[in-house]
LUMFI-590561 format. One line per 10 residues: number of its first residue (from 1); their letters; for each residue x, y, z of C-alpha. Coordinates in Angstrom, 2 decimals. Layout:
<atoms>
NUM = a = X:Y:Z; ...
</atoms>
This chain:
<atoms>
1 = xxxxxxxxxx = 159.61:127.24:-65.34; 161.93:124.03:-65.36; 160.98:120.93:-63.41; 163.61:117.89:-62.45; 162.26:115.02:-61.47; 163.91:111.93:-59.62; 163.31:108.71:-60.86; 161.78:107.65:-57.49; 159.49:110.51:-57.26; 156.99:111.16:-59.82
11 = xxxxxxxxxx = 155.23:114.70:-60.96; 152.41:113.88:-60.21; 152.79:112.65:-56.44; 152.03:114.71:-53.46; 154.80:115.77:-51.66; 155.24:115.69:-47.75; 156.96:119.06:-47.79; 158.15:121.97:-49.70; 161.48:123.80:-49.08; 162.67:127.07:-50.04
21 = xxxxxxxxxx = 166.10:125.75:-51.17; 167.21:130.09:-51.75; 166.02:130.87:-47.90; 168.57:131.54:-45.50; 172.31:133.22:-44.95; 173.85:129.98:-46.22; 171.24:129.10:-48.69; 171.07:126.64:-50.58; 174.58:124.83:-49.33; 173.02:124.75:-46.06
31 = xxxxxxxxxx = 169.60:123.81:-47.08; 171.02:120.77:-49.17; 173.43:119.61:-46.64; 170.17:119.46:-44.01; 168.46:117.74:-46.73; 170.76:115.21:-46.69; 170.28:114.36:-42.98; 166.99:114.28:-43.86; 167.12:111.50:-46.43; 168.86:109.03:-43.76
41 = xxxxxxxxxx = 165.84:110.05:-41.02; 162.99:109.74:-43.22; 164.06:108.13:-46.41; 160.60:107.66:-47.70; 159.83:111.30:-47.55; 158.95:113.15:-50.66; 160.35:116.93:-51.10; 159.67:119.67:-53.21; 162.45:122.05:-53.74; 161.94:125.44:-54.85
51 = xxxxxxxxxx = 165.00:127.67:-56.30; 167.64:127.99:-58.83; 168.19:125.18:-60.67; 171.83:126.24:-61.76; 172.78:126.32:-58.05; 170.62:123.55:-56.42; 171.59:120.62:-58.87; 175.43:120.74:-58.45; 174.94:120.73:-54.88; 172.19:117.23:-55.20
61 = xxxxxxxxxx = 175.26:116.36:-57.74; 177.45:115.83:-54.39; 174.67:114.44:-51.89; 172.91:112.18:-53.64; 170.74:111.24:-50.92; 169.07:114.20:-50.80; 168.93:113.82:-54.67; 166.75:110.46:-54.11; 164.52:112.48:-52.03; 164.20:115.99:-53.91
71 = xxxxxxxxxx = 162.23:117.18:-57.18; 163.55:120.51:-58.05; 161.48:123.59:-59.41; 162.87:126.07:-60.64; 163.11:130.04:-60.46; 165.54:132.73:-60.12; 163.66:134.76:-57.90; 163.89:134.62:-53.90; 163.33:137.28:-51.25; 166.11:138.78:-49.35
81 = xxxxxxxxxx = 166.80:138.63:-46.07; 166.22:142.13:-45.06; 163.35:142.74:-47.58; 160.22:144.36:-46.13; 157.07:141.85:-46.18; 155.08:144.30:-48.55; 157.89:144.09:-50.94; 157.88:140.35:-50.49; 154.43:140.21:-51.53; 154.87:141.71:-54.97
91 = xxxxxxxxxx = 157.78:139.14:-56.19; 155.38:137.05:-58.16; 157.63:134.04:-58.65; 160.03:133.98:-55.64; 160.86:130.70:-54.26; 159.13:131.81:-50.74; 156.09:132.62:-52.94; 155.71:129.50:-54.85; 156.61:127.14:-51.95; 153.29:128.61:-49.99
101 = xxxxxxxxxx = 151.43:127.97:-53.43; 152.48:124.33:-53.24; 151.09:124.38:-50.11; 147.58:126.22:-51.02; 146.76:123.92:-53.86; 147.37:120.34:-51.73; 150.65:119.76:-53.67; 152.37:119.57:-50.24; 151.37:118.95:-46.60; 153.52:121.91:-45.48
111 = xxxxxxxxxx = 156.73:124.14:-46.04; 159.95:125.10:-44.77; 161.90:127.99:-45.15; 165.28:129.55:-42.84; 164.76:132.72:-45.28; 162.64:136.12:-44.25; 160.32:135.96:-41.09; 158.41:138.68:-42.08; 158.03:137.99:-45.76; 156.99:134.42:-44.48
121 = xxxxxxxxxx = 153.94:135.16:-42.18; 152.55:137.68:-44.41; 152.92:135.21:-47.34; 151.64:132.25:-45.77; 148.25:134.53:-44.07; 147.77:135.61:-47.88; 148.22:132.33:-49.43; 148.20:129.60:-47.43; 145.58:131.55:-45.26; 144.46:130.86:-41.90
131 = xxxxxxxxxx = 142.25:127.50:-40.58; 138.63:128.56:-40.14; 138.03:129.48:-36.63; 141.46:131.09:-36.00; 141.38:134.65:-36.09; 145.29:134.74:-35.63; 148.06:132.02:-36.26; 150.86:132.32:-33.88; 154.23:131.16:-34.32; 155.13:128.13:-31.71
141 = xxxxxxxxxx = 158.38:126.65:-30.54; 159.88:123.94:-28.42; 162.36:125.01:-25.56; 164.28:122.83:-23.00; 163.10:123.13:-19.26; 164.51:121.22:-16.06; 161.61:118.42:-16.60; 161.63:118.09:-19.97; 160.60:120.19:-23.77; 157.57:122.05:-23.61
151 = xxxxxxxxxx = 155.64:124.09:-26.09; 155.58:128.10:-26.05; 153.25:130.52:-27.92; 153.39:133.20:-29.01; 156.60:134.08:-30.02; 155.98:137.42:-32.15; 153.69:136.95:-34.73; 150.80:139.16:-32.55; 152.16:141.92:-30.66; 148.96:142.38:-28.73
161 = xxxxxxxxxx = 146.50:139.82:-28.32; 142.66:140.11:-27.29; 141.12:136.95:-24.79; 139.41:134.89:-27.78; 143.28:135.28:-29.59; 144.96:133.47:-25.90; 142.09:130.73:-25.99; 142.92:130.16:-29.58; 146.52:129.63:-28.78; 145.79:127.54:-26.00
171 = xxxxxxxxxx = 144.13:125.04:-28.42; 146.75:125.16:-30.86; 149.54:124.90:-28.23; 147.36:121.94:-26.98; 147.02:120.16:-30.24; 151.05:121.36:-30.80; 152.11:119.15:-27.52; 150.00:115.69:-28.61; 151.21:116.20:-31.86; 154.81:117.02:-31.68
181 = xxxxxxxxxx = 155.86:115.90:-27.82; 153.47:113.08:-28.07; 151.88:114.15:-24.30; 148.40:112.65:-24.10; 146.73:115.28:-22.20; 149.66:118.24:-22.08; 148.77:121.25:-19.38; 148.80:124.73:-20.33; 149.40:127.51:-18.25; 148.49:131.09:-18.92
191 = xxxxxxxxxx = 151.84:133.32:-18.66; 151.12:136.25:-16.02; 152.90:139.14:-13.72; 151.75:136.52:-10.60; 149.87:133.17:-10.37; 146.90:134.97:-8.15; 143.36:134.61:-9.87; 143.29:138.32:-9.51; 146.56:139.17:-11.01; 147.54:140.41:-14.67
201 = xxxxxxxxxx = 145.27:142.45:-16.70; 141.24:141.81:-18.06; 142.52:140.03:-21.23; 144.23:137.63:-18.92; 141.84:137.11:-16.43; 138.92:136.50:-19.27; 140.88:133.96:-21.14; 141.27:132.22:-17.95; 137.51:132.25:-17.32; 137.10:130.74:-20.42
211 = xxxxxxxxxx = 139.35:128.02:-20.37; 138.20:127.03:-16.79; 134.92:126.63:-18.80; 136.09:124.56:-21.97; 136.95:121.01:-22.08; 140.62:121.81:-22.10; 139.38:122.95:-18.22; 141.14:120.00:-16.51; 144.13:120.74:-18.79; 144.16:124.44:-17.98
221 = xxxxxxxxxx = 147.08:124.94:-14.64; 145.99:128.54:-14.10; 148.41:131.35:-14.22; 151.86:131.18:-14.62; 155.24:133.15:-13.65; 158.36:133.56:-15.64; 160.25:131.19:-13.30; 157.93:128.70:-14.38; 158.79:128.40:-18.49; 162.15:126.85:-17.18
231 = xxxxxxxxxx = 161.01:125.09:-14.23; 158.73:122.88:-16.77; 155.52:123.94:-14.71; 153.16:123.36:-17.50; 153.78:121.59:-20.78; 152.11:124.39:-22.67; 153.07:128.50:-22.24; 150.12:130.93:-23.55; 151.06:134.20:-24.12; 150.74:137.80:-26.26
241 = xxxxxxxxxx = 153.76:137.65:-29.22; 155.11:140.60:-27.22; 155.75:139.34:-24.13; 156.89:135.89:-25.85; 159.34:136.74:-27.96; 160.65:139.17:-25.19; 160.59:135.80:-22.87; 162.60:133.77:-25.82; 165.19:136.42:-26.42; 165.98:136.96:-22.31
251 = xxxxxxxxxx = 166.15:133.07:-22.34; 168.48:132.75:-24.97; 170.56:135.70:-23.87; 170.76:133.88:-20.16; 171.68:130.42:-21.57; 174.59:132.29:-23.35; 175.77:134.24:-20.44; 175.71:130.78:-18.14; 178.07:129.18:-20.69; 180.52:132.54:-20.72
261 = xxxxxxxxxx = 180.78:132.44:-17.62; 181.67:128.99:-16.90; 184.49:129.77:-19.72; 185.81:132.63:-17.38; 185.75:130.14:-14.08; 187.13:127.19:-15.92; 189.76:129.71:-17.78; 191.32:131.54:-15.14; 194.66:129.61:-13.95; 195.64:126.17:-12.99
271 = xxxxxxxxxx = 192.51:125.53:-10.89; 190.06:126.21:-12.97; 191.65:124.13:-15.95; 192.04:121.13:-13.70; 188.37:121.85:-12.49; 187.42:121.70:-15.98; 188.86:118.35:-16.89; 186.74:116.80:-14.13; 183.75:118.46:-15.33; 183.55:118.06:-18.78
281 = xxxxxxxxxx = 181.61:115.25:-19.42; 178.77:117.24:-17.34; 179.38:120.13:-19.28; 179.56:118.42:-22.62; 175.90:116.62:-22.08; 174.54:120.14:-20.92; 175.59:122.15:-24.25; 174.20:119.68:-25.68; 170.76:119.57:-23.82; 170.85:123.26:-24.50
291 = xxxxxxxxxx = 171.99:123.51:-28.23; 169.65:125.62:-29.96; 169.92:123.57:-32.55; 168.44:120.88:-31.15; 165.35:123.70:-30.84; 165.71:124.99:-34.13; 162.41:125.44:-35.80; 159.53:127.85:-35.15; 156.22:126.87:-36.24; 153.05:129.10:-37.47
301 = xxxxxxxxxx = 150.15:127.35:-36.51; 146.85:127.77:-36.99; 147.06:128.02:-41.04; 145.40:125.18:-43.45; 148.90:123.44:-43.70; 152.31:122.89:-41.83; 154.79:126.37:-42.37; 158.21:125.94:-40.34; 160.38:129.33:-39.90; 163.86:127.69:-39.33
311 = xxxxxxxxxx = 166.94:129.84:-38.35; 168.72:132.16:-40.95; 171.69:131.29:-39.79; 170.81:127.39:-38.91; 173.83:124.88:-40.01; 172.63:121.79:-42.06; 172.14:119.53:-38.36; 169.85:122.53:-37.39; 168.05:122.70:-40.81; 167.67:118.85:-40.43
321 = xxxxxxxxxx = 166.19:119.30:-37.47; 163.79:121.72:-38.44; 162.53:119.19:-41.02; 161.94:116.71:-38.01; 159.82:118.89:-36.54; 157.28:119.49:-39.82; 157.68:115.81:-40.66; 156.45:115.09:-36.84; 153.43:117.49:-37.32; 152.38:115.78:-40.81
331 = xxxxxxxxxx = 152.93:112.69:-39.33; 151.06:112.77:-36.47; 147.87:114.52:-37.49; 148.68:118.13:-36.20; 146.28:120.04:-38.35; 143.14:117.37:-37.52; 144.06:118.06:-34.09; 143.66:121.49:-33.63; 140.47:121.00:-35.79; 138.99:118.55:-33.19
341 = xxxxxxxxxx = 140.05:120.58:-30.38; 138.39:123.98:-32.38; 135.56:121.50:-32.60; 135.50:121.25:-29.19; 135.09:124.56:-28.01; 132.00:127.20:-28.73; 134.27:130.09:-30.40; 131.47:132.40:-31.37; 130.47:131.94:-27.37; 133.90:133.01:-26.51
351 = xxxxxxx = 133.64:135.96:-28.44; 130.47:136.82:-26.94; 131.74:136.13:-23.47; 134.61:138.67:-24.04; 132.27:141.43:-25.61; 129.88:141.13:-22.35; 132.20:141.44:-19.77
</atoms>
């Protein structure tokens, strides 16, 4: 194994993140080119990059400011994007691997990687291994509503999820919010079939009790609807990774069909293209409020260390923007957070509380 290192980065520094420069459907081009958005937004940060050598270091060759901010480790090896997660787990020195190493031994505060999803959790519960307390990590994300970004978990990483698993979420959504959104005291609502106390099933209904009863209780909205992820209700969306990622896709899938449409009014005859002209501007500053870009970056939290899933398919801006959102968490104390707020809260009580009703 080959090491470069930068003359303003030395080998023995700890770095603020490590990237898996071979992870993605445009890796490493894409990786670099993000990287080099990155150096102009946080110049001072410190990278690790993890991959091939022979294909990384031409690539620093032509953006040297992501040069100034990259050591480069080397190894052939990366994981596919349509490898299965136990196969994953048996590629000793993939780039995926070794950037959750980094990770495990303190090297760096957290990773990054646009490459496999499934590969990723299962490497980072092995390796990087989940914060004492948590039973589950969930994977987070920011989404646009009509009053602002708010913070939504789980997005797929728990298909079913017991009471003590929502509480847990609500904590780390909680700690997500301050952290990330920089929301003093951010509200969370519980995602449900109706906003009645009586509503949804006893999973639901328990982790409700139980929040009403924590010292996130004046945080805690109650039960929420569907209608209310976009309306911006609450600053904070609880849910099982079934119904969330089910909730993310329909989202996405209705934000694309808005945007056809309008192409069809705005299209069809002189009318609509005059229409258009006087409605650009609107439309312009709305595809941009709704790039998913701009939203690009799913986080696992609850692990002993920042891990970032960005798009396979992100372009550099998008990959830079996933950075933003890791160097945000380091930044701002995310992991002490959800360790105060775990502090907080009585989680062997909650456990107990579920088995006895």
């Amino acid at each position: 194994m080959s090491e470069t290192v930068n003359n303003s980065i030395s080998q023995s520094d700890n770095y603020d993140l490590v990237v898996d420069a071979m992870g993605g459907d445009k890796a490493p081009d894409i990786v670099i080119k993000g990287l080099d958005i990155t150096a102009l937004r946080h110049p001072q940060a410190k990278i690790l990059l993890i991959g091939d050598n022979s294909k990384i270091k031409p690539l620093l060759d032509k953006h040297p400011r992501a040069a100034a901010i990259c050591t480069i480790r080397h190894t052939e090896i990366y994981v596919p994007m349509d490898m299965k997660p136990t196969a994953a787990l048996k590629l000793r020195d993939s780039s995926l691997r070794m950037a959750m190493e980094s990770v495990s031994r303190k090297e760096a505060k957290g990773v990054i990687s646009a490459g496999n999803s499934g590969a990723m959790l299962a490497l980072a519960k092995i390796i990087v291994k989940t914060m004492p307390g948590i039973t589950r990590p969930a994977m987070a994300a920011i989404s646009p509503t009509a009053k602002g970004d708010i913070i939504m978990l789980d997005l797929g990483a728990n298909v079913a999820c017991d009471s003590r698993n929502l509480v847990e979420f609500a904590i780390m959504g909680h700690a997500f919010a301050k952290a990330v959104l920089g929301l003093p005291n951010p509200s969370i609502g519980l995602l449900n079939v109706g906003s009645e106390e009586l509503k949804g099933d006893e999973r639901l209904r328990q982790a409700s009790d139980i929040l009403k009863q924590s010292p996130l209780s004046k945080q805690f909205y109650g039960f929420i609807e569907g209608y209310d992820i976009t309306a911006g209700t609450t600053d904070v969306v609880v849910t099982d990774g079934f119904t969330g990622n089910v909730a993310l896709k329909t989202g996405e899938g209705a934000f694309r069909l808005v945007f056809h449409l309008l192409k069809q009014v705005y299209s069809s005859g002189l009318r609509g293209k005059l229409g258009y002209l006087l409605v650009r501007p609107g439309l312009e500053r709305m595809r941009e409020w709704l790039d998913p870009g701009r939203y690009n970056g799913a986080v696992f939290v609850g692990l002993n260390g920042v891990v970032v899933k960005s798009h396979g398919g992100a372009d550099a801006e998008s990959f830079a923007y996933a950075i933003d959102v890791a160097m945000d968490m380091i930044q701002h104390g995310f992991y002490d957070e959800i360790l105060k707020g775990l502090s907080q809260v009585d989680l062997d009580h909650i456990s107990n509380m579920t088995k006895n009703k």
